[in-house]
C-alpha positions in Angstrom: 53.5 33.7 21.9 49.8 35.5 22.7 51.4 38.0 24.3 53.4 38.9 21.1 50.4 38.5 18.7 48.4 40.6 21.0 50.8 43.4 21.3 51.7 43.5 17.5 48.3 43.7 16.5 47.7 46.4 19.0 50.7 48.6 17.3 49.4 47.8 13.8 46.0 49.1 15.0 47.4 52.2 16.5 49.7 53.2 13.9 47.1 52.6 11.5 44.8 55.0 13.5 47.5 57.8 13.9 48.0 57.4 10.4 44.5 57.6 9.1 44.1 60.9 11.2 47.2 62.5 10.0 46.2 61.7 6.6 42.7 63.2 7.3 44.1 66.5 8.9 46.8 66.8 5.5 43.9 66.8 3.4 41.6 68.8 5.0 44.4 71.9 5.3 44.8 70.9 2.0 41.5 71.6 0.8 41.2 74.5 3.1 44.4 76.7 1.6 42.8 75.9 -1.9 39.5 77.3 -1.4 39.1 81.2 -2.8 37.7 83.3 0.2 34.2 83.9 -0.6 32.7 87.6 -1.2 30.6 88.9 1.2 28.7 92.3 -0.1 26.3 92.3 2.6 28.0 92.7 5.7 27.2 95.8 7.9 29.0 98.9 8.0 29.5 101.3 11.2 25.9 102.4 11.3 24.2 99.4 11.6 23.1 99.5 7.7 23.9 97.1 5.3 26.1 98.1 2.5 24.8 96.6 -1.1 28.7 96.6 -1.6 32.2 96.5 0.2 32.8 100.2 0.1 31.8 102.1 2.4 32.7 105.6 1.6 35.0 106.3 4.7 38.2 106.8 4.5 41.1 105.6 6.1 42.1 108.7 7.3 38.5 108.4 9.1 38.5 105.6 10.4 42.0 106.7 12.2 40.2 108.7 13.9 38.1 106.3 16.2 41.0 104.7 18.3 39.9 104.7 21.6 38.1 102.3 24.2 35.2 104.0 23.4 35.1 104.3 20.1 37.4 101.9 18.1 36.5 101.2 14.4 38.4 98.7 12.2 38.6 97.8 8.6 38.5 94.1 7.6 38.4 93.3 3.9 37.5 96.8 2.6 34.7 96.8 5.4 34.6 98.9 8.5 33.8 97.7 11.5 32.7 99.1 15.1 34.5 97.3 17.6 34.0 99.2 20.6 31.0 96.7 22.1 33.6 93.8 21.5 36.8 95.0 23.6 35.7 94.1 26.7 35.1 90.7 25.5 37.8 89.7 23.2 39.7 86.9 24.3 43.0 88.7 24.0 42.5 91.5 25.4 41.3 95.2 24.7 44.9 95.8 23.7 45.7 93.5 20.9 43.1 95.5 19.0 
């Protein structure tokens, strides 16, 4: 009769545990896809300057133009983006960039 208390009690207390941190991870993606991206007008542009806002003047056409190993730019959110130092180090590979 122990044996039976003992083991229900341990399901209740796991259930309850899964349950809780479900719950918790619902909410939290919840809260997550609700928030508005923030802005960021001081991020740093191909130069190493800091652009006072998100345009940098270059155009796509431009930036095009700097596809290889050695010299790969990106745009991410209106921003451009040397990523010729990170290559060699990002986790997927060169190639997925």
């Amino acid at each position: 009769m122990k044996i039976k208390i003992l083991v229900g009690a341990s399901l209740f207390i796991f259930f309850a545990f899964v349950v809780t941190v479900v719950g918790s991870g619902l909410v939290i993606k919840s809260i997550r896809q609700n928030q508005t991206p923030s802005t960021n007008n001081n991020s740093t542009n191909i130069n190493g300057t800091q652009n006072s806002n998100q345009t940098s003047g270059i155009t796509l056409q431009e930036v095009a133009k700097h596809n290889t190993s050695i010299d790969c730019w990106m745009v991410i959110s209106n921003n451009v983006y040397s990523l010729s130092s990170y290559l060699s180090s990002h986790p997927g590979g060169a190639s997925t960039i």
